[in-house]
C-alpha positions in Angstrom: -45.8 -18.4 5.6 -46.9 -19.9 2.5 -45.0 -21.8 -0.1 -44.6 -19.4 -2.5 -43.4 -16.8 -0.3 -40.7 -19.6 1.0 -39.8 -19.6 -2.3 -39.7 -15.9 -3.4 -37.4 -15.5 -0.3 -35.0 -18.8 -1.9 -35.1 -17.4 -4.9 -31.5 -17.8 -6.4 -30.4 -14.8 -7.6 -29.6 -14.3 -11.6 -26.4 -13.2 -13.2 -28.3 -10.6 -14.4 -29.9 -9.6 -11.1 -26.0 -9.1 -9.7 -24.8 -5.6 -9.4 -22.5 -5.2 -11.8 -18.9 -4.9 -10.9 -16.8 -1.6 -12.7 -13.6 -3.7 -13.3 -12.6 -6.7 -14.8 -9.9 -8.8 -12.6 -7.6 -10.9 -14.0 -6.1 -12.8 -10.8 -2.3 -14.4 -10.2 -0.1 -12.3 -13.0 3.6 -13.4 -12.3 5.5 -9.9 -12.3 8.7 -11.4 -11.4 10.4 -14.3 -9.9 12.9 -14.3 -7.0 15.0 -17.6 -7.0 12.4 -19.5 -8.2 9.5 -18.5 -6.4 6.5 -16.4 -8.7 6.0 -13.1 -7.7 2.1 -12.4 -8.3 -0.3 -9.2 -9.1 -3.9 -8.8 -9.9 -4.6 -6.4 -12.4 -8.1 -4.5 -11.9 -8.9 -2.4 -15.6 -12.1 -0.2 -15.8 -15.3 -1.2 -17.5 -16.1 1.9 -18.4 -13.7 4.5 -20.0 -10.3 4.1 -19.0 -8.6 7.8 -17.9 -5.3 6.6 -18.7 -3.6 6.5 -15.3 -2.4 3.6 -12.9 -2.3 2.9 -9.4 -0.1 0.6 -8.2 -1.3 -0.9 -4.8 0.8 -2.7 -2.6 -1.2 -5.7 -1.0 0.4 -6.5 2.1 -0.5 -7.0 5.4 1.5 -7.8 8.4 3.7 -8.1 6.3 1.8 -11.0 4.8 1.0 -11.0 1.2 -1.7 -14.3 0.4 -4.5 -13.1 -1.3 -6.7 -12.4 1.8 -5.3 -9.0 1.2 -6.8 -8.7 -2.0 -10.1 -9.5 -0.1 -9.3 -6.8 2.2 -8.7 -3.8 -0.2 -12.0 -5.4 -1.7 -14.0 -4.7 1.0 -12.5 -1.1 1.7 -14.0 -0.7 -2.1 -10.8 0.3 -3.4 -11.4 -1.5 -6.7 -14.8 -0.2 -6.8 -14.0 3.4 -6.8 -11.1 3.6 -8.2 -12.0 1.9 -11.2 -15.1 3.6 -11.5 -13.2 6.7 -12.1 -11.4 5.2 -15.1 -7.8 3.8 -13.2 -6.2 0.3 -13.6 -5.0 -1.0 -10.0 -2.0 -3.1 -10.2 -2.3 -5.0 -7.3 1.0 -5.9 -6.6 1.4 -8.9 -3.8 5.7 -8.4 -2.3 5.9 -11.3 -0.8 5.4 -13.1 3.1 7.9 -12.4 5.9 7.9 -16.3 6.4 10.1 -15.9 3.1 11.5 -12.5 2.4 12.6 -10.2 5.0 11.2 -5.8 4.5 14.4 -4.9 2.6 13.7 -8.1 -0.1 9.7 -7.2 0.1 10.8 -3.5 -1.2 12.6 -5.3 -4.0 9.8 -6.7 -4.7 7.6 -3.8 -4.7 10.2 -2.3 -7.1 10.0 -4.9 -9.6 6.3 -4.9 -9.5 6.2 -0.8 -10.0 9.3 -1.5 -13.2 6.6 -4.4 -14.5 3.5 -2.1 -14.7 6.1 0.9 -16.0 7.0 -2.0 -18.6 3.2 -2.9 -19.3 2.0 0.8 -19.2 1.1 0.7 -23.4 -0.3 -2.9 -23.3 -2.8 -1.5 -20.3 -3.1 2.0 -22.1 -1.6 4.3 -18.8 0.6 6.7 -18.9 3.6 5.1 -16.8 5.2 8.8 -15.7 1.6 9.3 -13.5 1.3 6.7 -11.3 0.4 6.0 -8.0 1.4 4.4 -5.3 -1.2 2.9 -2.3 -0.7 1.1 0.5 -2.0 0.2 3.9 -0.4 -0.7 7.0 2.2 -3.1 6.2 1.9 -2.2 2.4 1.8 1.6 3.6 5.0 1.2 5.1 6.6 -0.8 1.8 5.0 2.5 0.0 6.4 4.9 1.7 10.0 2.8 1.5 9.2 2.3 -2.3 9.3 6.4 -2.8 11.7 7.8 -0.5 14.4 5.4 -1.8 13.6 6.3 -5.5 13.8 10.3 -4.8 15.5 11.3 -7.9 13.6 12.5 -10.7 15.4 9.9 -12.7 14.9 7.0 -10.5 13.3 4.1 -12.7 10.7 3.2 -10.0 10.0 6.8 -9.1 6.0 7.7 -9.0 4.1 10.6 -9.4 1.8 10.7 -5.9 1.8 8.3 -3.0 -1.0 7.4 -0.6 -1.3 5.7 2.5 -3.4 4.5 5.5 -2.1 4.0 9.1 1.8 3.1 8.1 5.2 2.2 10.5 7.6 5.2 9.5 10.2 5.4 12.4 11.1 1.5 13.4 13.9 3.6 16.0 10.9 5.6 18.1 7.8 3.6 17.8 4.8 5.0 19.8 7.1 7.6 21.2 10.2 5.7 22.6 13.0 4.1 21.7 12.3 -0.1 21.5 14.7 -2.7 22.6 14.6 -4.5 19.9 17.2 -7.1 21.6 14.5 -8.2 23.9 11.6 -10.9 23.3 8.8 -9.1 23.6 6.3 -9.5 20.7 7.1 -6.2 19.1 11.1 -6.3 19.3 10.8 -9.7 17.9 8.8 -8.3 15.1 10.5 -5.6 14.0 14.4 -7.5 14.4 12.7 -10.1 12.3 11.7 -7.6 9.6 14.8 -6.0 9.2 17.4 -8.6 9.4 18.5 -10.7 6.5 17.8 -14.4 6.9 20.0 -16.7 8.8 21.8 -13.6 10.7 19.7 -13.0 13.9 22.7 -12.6 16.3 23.6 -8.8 15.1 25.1 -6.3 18.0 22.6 -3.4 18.9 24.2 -0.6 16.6 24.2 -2.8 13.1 20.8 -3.6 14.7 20.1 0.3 15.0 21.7 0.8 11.2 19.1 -1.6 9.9 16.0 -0.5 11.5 17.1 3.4 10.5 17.8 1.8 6.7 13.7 0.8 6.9 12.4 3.9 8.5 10.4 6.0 5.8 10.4 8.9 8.1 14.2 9.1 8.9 15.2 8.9 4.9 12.7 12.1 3.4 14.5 14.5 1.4 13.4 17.4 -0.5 12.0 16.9 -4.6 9.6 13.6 -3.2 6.5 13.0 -4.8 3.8 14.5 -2.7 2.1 12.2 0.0 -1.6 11.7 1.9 -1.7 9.8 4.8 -4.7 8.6 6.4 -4.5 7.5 9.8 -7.0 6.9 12.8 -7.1 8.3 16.4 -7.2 4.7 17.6 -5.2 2.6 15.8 -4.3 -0.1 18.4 -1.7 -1.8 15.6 0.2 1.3 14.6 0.4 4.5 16.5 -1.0 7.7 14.8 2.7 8.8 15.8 3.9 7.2 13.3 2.4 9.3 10.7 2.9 12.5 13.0 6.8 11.5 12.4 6.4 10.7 8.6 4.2 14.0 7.8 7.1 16.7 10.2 9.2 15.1 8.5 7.7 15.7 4.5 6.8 18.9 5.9 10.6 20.0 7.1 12.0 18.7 3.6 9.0 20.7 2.0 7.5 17.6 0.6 3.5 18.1 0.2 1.7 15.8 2.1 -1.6 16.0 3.4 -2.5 14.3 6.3 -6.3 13.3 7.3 -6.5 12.4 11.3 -9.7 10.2 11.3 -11.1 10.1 15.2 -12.1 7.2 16.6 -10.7 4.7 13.4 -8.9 1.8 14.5 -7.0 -0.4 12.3 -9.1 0.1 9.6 -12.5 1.2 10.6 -16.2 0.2 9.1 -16.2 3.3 7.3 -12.8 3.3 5.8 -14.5 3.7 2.3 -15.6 7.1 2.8 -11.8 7.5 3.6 -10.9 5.6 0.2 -13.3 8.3 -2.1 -11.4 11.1 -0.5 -8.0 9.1 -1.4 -9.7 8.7 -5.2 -9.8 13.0 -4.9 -6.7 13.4 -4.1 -5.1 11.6 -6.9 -7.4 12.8 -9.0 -5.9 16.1 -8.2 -2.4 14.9 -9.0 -2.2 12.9 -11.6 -4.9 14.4 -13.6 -3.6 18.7 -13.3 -1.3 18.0 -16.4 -3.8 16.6 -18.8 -6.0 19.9 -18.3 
């Protein structure tokens, strides 16, 4: 190979070269602060025309909340398309469980849906049509975040909610019952997520009355905002039952929900984007009926 070859292959590539991204990010926005520790968001805004709507996306995985799962939703191209329809994402990071336990992580989602509500006019959305996204972890904090704010007048109450592959039922996980007493990896996982800190000897029926307390599925009532869930055939993390439960029970409070069953996706899948444009239509279809 000859030199300048070698070097058209080197070539660094220009600013200008890039592909352009369709958002600007402006990283670390403290939303709140919980006995002394900064509560943090990204905030994604169009490059193009804003459509005046807001998504708040709950960044959270494992119940983990470091800014790898920014990186994640990147690479799903959440940013990317929804912002190249004209939404600001509000990128809302709850919290680790190595410091909060899933009842102080839904505060926290709370006060990061009341700071973008707060922010709506400086961001030019209108804060009675949001969103609210989540996967996994974050789906889960989602799906807590609207069924506990079911009243039309609740101040954290959202317009549409959508989710990929979330825990619902923390009682029947998979299809039975889990000892959550016992040390396996899952019992200790979930007795750690639901009890507060410094209280891990609880009897089995306050431990029972926690795990019910977190379980989106076993709280629905009718007058919810209407739901999609996304979830894949071979999800070796979180059971596809889990969104079986969450959808009969929408569908017996007649909550709409939409549920797409992806076969073969795991936990996510390579192709989860194509997945993330049909999330985009959806909310399109909500939050964008009253302005026609």
């Amino acid at each position: 190979m000859c030199c300048f070859s070698l070097l058209l292959i080197l070539k660094p590539v220009t600013a200008a070269e890039k592909p352009s991204l369709p958002y600007h990010q402006q990283k670390n926005v403290v939303y709140a602060e919980v006995h002394g520790v900064g509560l943090l968001l990204d905030i994604f805004t169009p490059v193009g025309q804003s459509n005046g709507l807001g998504i708040v996306d709950v960044a959270s995985g494992a119940y983990h909340s470091d800014r790898g799962k920014i990186r994640d939703h990147k690479r799903a191209q959440m940013f990317d398309i929804f912002c190249s329809r004209g939404y600001t994402v509000f990128a809302i990071r709850p919290g680790s469980i190595a410091k909060f336990n899933g009842p102080e992580m839904l505060e926290n989602v709370n006060r990061g849906i009341l700071w973008v509500k707060q922010h709506a006019k400086e961001y030019d959305i209108d804060p009675d049509r949001l969103a609210l996204l989540g996967a996994s972890a974050g789906g889960h904090l989602a799906c807590m975040a609207a069924v506990s704010a079911g009243e039309p007048q609740s101040k954290t109450r959202v317009k549409a909610v959508a989710v990929f592959f979330p825990p619902t039922d923390l009682m029947n996980y998979g299809g039975f019952k889990i000892d959550i007493s016992g040390e396996d990896r899952l019992a200790q996982s979930i007795r750690r997520l639901i009890t507060p800190k410094g209280a891990e000897t609880i009897d089995a029926e306050k431990l029972d009355e926690l795990r019910t307390a977190f379980s989106p599925a076993r709280l629905v009532k009718p007058g919810l905002p209407p739901f999609l869930i996304i979830h894949g055939t071979a999800d070796f993390m979180v059971p596809i039952q889990q969104s079986r439960t969450m959808v009969a029970a929408l569908q017996k409070a007649d909550v709409p929900v939409k549920f797409i069953v992806k076969e073969g996706g795991g936990h996510p899948w390579p192709t989860i984007h194509e997945e993330v444009e049909k999330m985009a239509d959806w909310i399109d279809g909500q939050l964008k009926a009253e302005s026609k």
